[in-house]
C-alpha positions, 0 to 999 in steps of 0.5 A: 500500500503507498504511503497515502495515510491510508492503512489504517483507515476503517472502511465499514459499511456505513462509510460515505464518499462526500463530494465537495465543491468550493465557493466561487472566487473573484475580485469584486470588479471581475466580469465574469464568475463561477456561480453555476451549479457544479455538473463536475460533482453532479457526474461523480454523485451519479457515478457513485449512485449507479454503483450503489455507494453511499455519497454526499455532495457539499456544494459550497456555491450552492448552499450559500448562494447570497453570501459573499466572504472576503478572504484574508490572504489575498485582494478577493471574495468567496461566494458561498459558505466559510470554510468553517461552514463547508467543513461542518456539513461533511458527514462524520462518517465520510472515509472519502473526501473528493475536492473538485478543483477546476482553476489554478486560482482557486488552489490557495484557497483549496490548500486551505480548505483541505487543511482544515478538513485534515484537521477534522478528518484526520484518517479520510482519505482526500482526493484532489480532481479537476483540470488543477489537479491534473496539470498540478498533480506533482506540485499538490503532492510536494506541497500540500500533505493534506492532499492523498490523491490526485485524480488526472483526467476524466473523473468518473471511472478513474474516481469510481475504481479509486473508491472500490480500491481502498475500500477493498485495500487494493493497488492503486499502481493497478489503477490508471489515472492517479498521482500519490506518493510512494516514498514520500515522493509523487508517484504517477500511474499510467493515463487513463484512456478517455471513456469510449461510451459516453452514452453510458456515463450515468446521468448527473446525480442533482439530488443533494445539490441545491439545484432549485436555488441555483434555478430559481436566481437563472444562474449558469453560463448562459445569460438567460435568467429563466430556470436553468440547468447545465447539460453536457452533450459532447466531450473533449475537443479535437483541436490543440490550441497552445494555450488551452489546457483541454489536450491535457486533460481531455486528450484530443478526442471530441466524442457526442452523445446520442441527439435523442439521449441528450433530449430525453435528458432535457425532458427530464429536467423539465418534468422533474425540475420545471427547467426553461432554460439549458446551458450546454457545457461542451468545451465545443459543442459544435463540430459536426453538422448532421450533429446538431442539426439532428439535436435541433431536429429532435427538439422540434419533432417532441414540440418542446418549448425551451430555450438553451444556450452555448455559451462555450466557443463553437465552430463557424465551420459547422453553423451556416445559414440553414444551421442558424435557423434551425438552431433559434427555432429550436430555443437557441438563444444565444453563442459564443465564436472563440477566435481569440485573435483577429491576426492570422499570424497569431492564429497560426502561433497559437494553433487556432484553426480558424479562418476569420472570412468562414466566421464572419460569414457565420456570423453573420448568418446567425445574426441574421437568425435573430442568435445573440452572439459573443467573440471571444478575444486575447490579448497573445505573449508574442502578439505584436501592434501590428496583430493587435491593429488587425484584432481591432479591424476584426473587431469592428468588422464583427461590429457592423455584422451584427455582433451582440458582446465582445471580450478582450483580456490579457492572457491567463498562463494555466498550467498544463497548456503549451503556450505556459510551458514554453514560457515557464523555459523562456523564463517569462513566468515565475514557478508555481506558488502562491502568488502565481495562482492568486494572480490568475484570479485578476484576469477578468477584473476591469480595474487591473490588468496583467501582462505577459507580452514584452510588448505591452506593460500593465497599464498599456494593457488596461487601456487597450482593453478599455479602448477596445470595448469602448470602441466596440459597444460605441460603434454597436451603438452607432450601427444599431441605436435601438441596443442602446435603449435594449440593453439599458431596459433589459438591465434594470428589469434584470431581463437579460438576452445577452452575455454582456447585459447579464454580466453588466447586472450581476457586476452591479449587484455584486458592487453594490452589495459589498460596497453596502457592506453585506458581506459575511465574516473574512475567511481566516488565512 
């Protein structure tokens, strides 16, 4: 058995798995959030539940989806329980303890956390999974004793398997998937193949998450306030973008689900939920066309009367004229393009296979189709005034299309990605450390700005992000005035349509009411 502090742990029957997921983090002028229900742990618990083993979900969003906690260790606030509360609804009787950790920055706050639960639990195994997880795996395990196991990869058959294994006291060399220690040194077993059936991945166990708080506020990725659930239709993403993190993770296999399988879900949800509103996931949700034109077909064919969102980048290549319109009359409502850039020199950099005529031709269909679009823009390490001229072009061009909200922030390194290793060699970056991860949490604040273009500094960076979405929104409202009276009606009565009128509502109301001083007691460092 490695060295997990995990022999002597008593394993009885009445043992429970607790799922956990942590509060939100962000700055208090950040633009985008993490308030959505946590359909990661959702998968786990209806893994666990499909395998007839004992389970508790604690999702700290969720539970606590009004409160807002100011950290002690760094410029930033949680949205959801302290971690003295999250701690305190663990089940005594849980001998494993599954923490999903999705971003980087929000590891400071985790290493906390679990150290407080070791502190309670002082034999529970803990388990670390998520994108961090696996980019991080051996860092984690260096530095944090309170963490046993990490998890790499697609989680439900890794985690399952883990769980069957130290209940029986067995292998976990055997166990594909995993980083722990042997000799007080990190230990990695081999990758674990992607899930080949993801038709037969049991559906996302909601039954201890808090789903109707989330539903009843219309909180999701989406902007639609309308009763909201997350769905997941495909997985992966077969392209290798150099400074995404998905081919780590994920690997490069993009697989789809059954149209029919995914429907017959959606139904579920709105006669056990009441659900109006779908929020799909997908890392990218579009790749083929007889895909989604069969998924909106089905749609159709039951007469189903719903609206659902991508609010995850999708491919122009699949989304003609004859897609756009099948897809706003099936409930489409809203759609992300994620060109980042509007330079072929910096598309062929960072590996983006993107031809900007296709998009803006897509683009324009979809607009045409009454879609509410977003693009997606990043300012590169290597880009140049020059790409940075041609992005705004493109920009403006998107503009005069028809093109509804726009983004443009500075590069975020994450770890596990292409373009963050060659920059940790290069020297450009520090080491992985406090200070590092809370940085990544200032990438979306609209009052701050971090560079790691040579080129730009700081300040410079800050500008060009106000100067572009100044722009943006100024010409928006030059080709199209009506949206200037749209988009300030739909943001008072909290009626939003697009990405930019929910984000602009939920920025205010949060500013307001850590400005009013409604905020619970700091989180201890």
């Amino acid at each position: 058995m490695p060295d997990c502090g995990l022999a002597n742990v008593d394993r009885g029957p009445a043992a429970v798995v607790c799922l956990l997921k942590s509060p939100a983090l962000l700055n208090a002028f950040a633009l985008s959030t993490l308030t959505a229900p946590p359909i990661g742990i959702a998968y786990l618990a209806g893994t666990l539940r499909d395998a007839g083993i004992a389970y508790q979900v604690v999702d700290a969003v969720g539970e606590a989806i009004d409160q807002i906690v100011p950290l002690d260790f760094c410029d930033a606030y949680a949205i959801g329980l302290t971690m003295d509360e999250i701690v305190a609804r663990i089940d005594e009787r849980a001998d494993i303890i599954g923490l999903s950790c999705m971003f980087s920055s929000s590891w400071p706050y985790d290493r906390r956390l679990v150290d407080k639960i070791r502190e309670r639990f002082p034999k529970a195994t803990i388990v670390l999974g998520g994108e961090h997880a696996t980019a991080c795996a051996r860092y984690i395990l260096e530095t944090c004793n309170s963490v046993d196991i990490c998890v790499r990869g697609e989680g439900e058959e890794t985690f399952l398997a883990l769980v069957r294994t130290l209940r029986d006291r067995g292998d976990l060399d055997a166990l594909p998937g995993l980083a722990f220690r042997r000799d007080g040194q990190p230990h990695f077993t081999e990758a674990r193949k992607r899930i080949r059936d993801i038709d037969g991945i049991p559906v996302p166990a909601w039954d201890q998450v808090p789903i109707d708080k989330y539903m009843a506020k219309g909180l999701g990725h989406g902007s639609s306030t309308l009763r909201s659930m997350p769905l997941m239709a495909t997985r992966g993403c077969p392209y290798q973008c150099t400074f995404c993190s998905s081919p780590q993770m994920w690997t490069t296999r993009w697989m789809a689900r059954t149209p029919s399988m995914v429907v017959d879900e959606m139904q579920a949800y709105i006669e056990r939920y009441g659900a109006q509103n779908f929020d799909l996931y997908d890392l990218t949700a579009i790749i083929k066309k007889n895909w989604i034109m069969d998924f909106a077909s089905e749609i159709l064919r039951r007469g189903m009367k719903i609206e659902y969102q991508l609010p995850s980048g999708t491919r122009s290549e699949a989304i003609d004229e004859e897609v756009a319109e099948i897809l706003y009359r099936s409930g489409c409502r809203q759609m992300n393009y994620a060109p980042e850039t509007g330079s072929a020199a910096t598309l062929e950099r960072i590996k983006k296979k993107v031809k900007l005529p296709r998009l803006e031709q897509s683009l324009r269909g979809a607009c045409r189709n009454r879609l509410k679009v977003m693009v997606n823009i990043i300012l590169f390490p290597d880009d140049t005034g020059r790409d940075v001229w041609e992005t705004f072009k493109f920009m403006l061009r998107c503009s005069w299309a028809g093109l509804h909200d726009i983004t443009f922030v500075p590069y975020v390194p994450y770890p596990g990605a292409e373009l963050y290793d060659r920059l940790v060699r290069e020297g450009r970056l520090p080491g992985l450390g406090e200070e590092y991860f809370i940085s990544l949490l200032t990438h979306s604040d609209i009052t701050t700005a971090k560079s790691h273009n040579p080129r730009f500094s700081a300040r410079q960076v800050q500008w060009l992000r106000l100067a572009f979405l100044s722009l943006f929104y100024s010409s928006s409202y030059l080709f199209r005035p009506y949206r200037v009276f749209t988009n300030l009606r739909n943001v008072i009565r909290n009626t939003p349509t697009t990405r930019g009128e929910r984000t602009l509502r939920l920025l205010i109301e949060r500013v307001m009411r850590i400005r009013r001083g409604r905020v619970a007691q700091a989180d201890p460092a």
